[in-house]
C-alpha positions as CSV (number, residue, x, y, z in Angstrom):
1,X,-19.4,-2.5,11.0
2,X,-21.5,-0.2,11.9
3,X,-23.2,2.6,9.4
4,X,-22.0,5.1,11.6
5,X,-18.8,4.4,11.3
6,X,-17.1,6.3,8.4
7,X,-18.9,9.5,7.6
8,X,-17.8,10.9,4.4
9,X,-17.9,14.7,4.2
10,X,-15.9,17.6,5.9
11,X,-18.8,20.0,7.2
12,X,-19.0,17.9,10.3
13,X,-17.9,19.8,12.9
14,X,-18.2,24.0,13.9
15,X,-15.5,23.2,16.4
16,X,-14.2,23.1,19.8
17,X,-13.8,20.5,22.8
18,X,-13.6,24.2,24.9
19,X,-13.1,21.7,28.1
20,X,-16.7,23.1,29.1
21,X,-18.8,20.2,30.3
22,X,-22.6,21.1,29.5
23,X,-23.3,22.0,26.4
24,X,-21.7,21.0,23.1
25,X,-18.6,21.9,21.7
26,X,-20.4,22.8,18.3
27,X,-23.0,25.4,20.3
28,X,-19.7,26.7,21.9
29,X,-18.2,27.1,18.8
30,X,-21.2,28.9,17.1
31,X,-21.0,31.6,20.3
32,X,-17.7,32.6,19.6
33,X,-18.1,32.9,16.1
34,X,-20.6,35.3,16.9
35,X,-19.0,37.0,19.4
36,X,-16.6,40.2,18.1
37,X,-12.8,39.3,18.1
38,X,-10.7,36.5,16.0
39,X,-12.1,32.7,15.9
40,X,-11.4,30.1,17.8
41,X,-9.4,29.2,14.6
42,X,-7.7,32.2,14.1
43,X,-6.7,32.2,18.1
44,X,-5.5,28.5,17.5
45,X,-3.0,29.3,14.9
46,X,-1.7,32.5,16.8
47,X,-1.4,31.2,20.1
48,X,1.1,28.8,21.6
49,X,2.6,26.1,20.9
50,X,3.5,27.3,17.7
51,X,6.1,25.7,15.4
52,X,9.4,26.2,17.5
53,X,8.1,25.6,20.5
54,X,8.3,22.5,23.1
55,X,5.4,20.3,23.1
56,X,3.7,20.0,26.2
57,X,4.4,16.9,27.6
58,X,1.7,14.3,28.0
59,X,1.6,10.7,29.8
60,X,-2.0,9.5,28.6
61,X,-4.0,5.9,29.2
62,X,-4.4,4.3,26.3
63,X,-7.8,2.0,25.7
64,X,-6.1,-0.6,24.9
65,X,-4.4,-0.9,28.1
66,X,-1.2,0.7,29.6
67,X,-0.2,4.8,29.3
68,X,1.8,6.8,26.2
69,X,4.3,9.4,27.0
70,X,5.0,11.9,24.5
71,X,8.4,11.8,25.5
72,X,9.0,7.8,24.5
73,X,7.1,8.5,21.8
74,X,8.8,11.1,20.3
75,X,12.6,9.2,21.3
76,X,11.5,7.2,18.4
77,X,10.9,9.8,15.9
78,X,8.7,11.8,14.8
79,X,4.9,12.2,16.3
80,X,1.4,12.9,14.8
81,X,-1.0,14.2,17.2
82,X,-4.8,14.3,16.5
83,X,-7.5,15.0,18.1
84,X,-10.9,13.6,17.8
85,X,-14.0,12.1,19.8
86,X,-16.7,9.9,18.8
87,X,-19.6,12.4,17.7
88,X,-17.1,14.4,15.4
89,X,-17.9,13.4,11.8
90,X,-14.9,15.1,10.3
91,X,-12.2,12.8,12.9
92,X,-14.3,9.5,12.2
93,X,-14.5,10.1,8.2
94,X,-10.5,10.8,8.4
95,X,-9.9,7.9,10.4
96,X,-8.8,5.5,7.6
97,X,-6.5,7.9,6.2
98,X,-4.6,8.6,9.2
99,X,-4.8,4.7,9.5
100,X,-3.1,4.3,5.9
101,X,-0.7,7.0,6.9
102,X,0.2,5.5,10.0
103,X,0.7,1.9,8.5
104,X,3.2,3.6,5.3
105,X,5.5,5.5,7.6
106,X,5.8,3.1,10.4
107,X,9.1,2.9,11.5
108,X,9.6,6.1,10.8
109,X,6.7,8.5,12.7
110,X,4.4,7.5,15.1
111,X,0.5,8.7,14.8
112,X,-1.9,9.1,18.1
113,X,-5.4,9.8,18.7
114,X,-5.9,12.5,21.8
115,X,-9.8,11.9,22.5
116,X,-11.3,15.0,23.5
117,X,-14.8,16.2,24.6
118,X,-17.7,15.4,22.4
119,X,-18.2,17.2,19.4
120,X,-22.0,16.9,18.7
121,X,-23.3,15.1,22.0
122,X,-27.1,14.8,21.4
123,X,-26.4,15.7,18.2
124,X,-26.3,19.4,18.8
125,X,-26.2,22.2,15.8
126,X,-27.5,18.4,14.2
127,X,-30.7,21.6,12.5
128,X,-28.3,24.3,11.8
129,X,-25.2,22.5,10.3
130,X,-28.2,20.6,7.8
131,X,-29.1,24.2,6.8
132,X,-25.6,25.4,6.4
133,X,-24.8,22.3,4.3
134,X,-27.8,23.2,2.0
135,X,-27.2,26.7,2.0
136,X,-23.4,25.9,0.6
137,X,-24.6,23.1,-1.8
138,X,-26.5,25.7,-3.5
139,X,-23.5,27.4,-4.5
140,X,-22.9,25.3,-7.2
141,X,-24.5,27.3,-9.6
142,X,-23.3,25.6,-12.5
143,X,-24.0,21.9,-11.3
144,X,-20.4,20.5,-11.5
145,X,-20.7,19.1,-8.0
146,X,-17.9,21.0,-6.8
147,X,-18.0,25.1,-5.0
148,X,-14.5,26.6,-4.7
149,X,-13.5,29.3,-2.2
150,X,-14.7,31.8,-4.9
151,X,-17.8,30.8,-5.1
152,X,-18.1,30.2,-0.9
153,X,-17.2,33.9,-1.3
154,X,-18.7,35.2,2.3
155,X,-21.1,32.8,2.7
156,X,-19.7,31.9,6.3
157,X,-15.9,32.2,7.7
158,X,-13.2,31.0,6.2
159,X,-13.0,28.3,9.0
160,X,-16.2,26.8,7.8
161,X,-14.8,26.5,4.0
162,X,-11.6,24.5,5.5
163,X,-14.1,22.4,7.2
164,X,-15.4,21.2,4.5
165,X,-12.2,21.0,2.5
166,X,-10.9,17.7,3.4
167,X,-8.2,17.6,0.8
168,X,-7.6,21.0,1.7
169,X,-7.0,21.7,-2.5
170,X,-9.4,24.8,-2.2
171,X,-12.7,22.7,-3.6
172,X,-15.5,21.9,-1.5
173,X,-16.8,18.4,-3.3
174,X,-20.3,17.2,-3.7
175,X,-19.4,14.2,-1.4
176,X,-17.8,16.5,1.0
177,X,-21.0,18.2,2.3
178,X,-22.8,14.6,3.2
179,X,-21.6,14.7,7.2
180,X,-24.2,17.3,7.8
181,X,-27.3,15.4,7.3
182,X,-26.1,12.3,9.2
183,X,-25.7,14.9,12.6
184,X,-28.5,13.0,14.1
185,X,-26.5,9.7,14.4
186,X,-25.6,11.1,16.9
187,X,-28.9,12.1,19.1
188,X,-27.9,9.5,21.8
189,X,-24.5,10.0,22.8
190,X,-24.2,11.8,25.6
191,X,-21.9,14.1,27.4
192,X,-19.9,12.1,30.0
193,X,-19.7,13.0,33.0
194,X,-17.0,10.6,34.3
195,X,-13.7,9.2,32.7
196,X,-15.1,6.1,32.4
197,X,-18.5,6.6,29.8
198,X,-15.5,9.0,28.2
199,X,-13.2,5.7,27.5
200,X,-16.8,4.0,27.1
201,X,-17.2,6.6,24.2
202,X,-13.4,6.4,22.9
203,X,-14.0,2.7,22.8
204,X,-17.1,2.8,20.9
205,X,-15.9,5.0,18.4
206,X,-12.7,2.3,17.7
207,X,-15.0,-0.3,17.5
208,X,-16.8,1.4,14.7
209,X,-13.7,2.5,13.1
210,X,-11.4,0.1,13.5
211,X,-7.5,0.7,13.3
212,X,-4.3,0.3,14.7
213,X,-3.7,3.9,15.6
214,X,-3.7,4.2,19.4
215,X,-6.5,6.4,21.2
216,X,-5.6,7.8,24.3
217,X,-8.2,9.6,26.7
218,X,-7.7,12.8,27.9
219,X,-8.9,13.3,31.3
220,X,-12.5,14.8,31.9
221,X,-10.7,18.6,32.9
222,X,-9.2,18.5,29.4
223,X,-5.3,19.2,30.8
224,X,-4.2,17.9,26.7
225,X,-6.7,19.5,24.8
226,X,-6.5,22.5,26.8
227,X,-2.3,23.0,26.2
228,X,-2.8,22.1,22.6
229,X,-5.9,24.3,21.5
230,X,-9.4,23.1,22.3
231,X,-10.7,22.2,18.7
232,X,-12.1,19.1,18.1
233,X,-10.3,17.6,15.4
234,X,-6.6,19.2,15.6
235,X,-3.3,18.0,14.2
236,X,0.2,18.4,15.2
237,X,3.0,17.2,14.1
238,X,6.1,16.9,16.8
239,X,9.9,16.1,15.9
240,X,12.4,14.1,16.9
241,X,13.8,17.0,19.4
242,X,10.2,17.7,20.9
243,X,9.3,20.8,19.3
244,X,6.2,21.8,17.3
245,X,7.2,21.7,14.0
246,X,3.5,22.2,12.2
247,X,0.0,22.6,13.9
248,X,-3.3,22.8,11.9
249,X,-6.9,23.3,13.2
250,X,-8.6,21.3,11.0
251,X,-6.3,17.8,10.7
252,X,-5.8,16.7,6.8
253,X,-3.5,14.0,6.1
254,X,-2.0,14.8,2.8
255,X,-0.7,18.5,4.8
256,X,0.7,15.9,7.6
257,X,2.6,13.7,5.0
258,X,4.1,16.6,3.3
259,X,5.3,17.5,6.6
260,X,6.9,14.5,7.5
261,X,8.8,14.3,4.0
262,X,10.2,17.7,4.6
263,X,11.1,16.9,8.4
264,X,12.4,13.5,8.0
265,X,13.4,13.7,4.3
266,X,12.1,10.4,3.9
267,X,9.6,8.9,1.6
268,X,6.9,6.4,3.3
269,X,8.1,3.3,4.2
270,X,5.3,1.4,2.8
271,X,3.9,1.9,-0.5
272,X,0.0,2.8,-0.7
273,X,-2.4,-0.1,0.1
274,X,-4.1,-1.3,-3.1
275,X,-8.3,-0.8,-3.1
276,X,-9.9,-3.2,-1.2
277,X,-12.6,-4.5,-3.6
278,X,-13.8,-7.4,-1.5
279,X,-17.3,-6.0,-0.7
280,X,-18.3,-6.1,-4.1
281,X,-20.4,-8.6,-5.4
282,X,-19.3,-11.3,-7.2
283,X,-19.9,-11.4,-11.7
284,X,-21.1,-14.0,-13.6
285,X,-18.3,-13.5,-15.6
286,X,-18.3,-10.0,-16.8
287,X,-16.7,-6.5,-15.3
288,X,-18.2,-4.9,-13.2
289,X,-19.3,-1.5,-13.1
290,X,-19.2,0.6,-10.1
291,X,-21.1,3.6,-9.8
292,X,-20.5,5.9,-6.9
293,X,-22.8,8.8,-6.4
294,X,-24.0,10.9,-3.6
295,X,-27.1,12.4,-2.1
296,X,-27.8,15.7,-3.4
297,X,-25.4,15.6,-6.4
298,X,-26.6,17.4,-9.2
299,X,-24.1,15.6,-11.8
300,X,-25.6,12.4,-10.3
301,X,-29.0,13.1,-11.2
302,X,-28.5,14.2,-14.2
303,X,-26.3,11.1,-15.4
304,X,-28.7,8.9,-14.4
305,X,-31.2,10.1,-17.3
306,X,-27.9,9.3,-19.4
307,X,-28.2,6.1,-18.3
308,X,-31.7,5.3,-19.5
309,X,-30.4,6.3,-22.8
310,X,-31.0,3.4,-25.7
311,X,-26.9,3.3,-26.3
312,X,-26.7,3.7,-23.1
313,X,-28.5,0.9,-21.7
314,X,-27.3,-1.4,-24.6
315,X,-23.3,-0.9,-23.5
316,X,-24.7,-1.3,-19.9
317,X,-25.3,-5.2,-20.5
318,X,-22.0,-6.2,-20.8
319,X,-21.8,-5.2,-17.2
320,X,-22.1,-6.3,-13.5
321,X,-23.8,-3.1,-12.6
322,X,-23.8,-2.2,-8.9
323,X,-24.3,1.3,-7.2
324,X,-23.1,2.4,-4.1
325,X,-24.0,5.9,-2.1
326,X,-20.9,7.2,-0.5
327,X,-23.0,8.3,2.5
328,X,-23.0,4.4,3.2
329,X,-19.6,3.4,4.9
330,X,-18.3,0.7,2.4
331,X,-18.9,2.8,-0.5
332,X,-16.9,6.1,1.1
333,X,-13.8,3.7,1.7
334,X,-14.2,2.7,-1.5
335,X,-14.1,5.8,-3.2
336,X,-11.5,6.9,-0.5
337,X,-9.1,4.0,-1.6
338,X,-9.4,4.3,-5.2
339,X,-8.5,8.2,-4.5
340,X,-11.5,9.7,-6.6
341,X,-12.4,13.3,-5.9
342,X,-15.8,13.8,-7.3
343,X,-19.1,12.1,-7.7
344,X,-20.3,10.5,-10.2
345,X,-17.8,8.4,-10.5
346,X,-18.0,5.3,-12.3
347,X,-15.1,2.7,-12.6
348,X,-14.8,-0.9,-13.8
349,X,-13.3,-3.6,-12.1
350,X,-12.4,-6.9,-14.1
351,X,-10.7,-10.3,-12.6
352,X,-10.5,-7.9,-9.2
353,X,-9.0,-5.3,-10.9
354,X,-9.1,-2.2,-11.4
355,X,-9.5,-1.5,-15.4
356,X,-10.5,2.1,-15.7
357,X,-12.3,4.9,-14.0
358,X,-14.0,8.2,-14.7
359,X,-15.3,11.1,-12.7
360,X,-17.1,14.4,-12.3
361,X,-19.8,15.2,-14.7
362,X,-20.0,13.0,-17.1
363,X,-22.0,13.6,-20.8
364,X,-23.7,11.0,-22.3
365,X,-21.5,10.9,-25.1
366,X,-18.4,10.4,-22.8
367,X,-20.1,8.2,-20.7
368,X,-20.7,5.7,-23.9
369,X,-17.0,5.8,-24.9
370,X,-15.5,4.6,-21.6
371,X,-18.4,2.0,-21.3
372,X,-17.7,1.1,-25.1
């Protein structure tokens, strides 16, 4: 798979497929922040369709062959809609969550990709969202690897803070920030100019990040994205009846599961997948210790002189010792699976399970007891 594939932070995206078809959504985006009067946000939440409402209706082609109406779709219960396209870092790193989501409550909701116009074609805003990214990372005065809305404080709209919030738990996570600097993946996609390099994209993109969530195209005038709200990486969440029953801006799956419980009163058919931990190298007959850390996490660094520690080092050998970046792709499912929220994180796995984990920043002395 490719590197590109799962990008593991929030900041990814400054916003809208606006339906124009020259520049970038992103340098749209940054316009009408700029520009006096709400957000394209702020307009998204206030304008229609808003819970209540009908749906617009939709019959869209699918790449896998065939079209999806919303209206079979939603005769079999409820429907997720989200919105994405391949040069949006935020949709791709969400992917396998809405996969996961998808696979627990099938049978009972159905989830669809809408895929919308490029997010970073060329990999536009690729300098600025790299500055912004630094500019919040040094927030985080006190080295914890995490900056909450407090500390954001007016930094940039509150828009920008959600974007980063993937969890949407009101903490912006070391790992959450890493999207930014990998913007220039993107420096030779470009914008298409016919449906066809758009489903050329759309297939790309699920070939990358593979799933069984179907991806339908919306046509190059944008008629879905337009009725919906023209933000690249949107989430609705339709009932039974038709009607809107929750909209979001910024898609995060554990808001869409709560949402389903409270519309179907149902828990997930399925019960969470366990981690996959086939990538890991294979011990010579001891546990193995993960270590997870990410690019410009202070906690990180400073654990690693723990590591060098004599006691350190001498609990160390009883392990497998392997250390994964959660900018790489296998790494960030890895993390994603086990459902860790900060980096470092170290965990060890024995006879292909799961023993015990830790996370956060991590003293010396702590870090010797959970080797020990």
């Amino acid at each position: 798979m490719s590197r590109a594939a799962i990008v593991t932070a929030a900041l990814a995206v400054l916003a809208a497929c606006s339906g124009k078809r020259g520049g970038s959504a992103a340098e749209e985006e940054q316009e009408a922040a700029q520009a006096p009067g709400p957000s394209p946000f702020t307009s998204f939440a206030e304008t229609a369709p808003r819970g209540g409402a009908r749906a617009p209706p939709f019959e869209l082609r699918a790449i896998d062959g065939g079209t999806v109406k919303l209206a079979d779709a939603v005769a079999k219960g409820p429907v997720v809609l989200v919105s994405g396209s391949y040069s949006c870092p935020l949709f791709r790193m969400k992917t396998p969550r809405f996969e996961e989501l998808a696979r627990r409550w099938q049978g009972v909701a159905t989830v669809l990709f809408v895929y919308v116009d490029e997010a970073h074609p060329k990999a536009a805003s690729s300098e600025r969202l790299q500055g912004f990214a630094d500019k919040v990372r040094a927030l985080d005065k006190n080295g914890d690897g995490a900056i909450t809305l407090e500390e954001y404080g007016a930094t940039g709209p509150r828009y920008m803070f959600d974007a980063f919030d993937v969890d949407h738990d009101g903490i912006v996570r070391s790992h959450e920030i890493i999207a930014a600097q990998r913007i220039d993946q993107f420096r030779n996609v470009p914008v298409p100019q016919t449906i066809e390099q758009r489903t050329a994209l759309a297939r790309n993109f699920r070939a990358e990040v593979p799933g069984a969530i179907r991806v339908l195209v919306d046509p190059l005038d944008n008629p879905t994205a337009k009725a919906y709200g023209p933000l690249p990486n949107f989430a609705y969440v339709i009932g039974k009846d038709g009607t809107v029953t929750f909209k979001q801006g910024w898609a995060a799956v554990r808001d869409v599961e709560r949402e389903l419980r409270r519309l179907t009163q149902a828990a997930p058919s399925a019960p969470p997948r366990e981690p996959d931990l086939s990538e890991l190298p294979a011990s010579a007959g001891r546990p193995i210790l993960v270590e997870l850390v990410a690019p410009g996490c202070a906690a990180c660094a400073r654990v690693e002189e723990a590591l060098e520690t004599p006691d350190v080092a001498r609990a160390l050998r009883a392990y497998e010792v392997v250390k994964l970046s959660v900018d790489e792709d296998p790494a960030w499912r890895l993390f994603d699976e086990l459902g860790l929220a900060a980096t470092p994180a170290f965990v060890i796995v024995d006879r292909g399970a799961v023993v015990r984990r830790v996370e956060g920043a991590i003293t010396r002395d702590r870090l010797l007891a959970f080797l020990r």
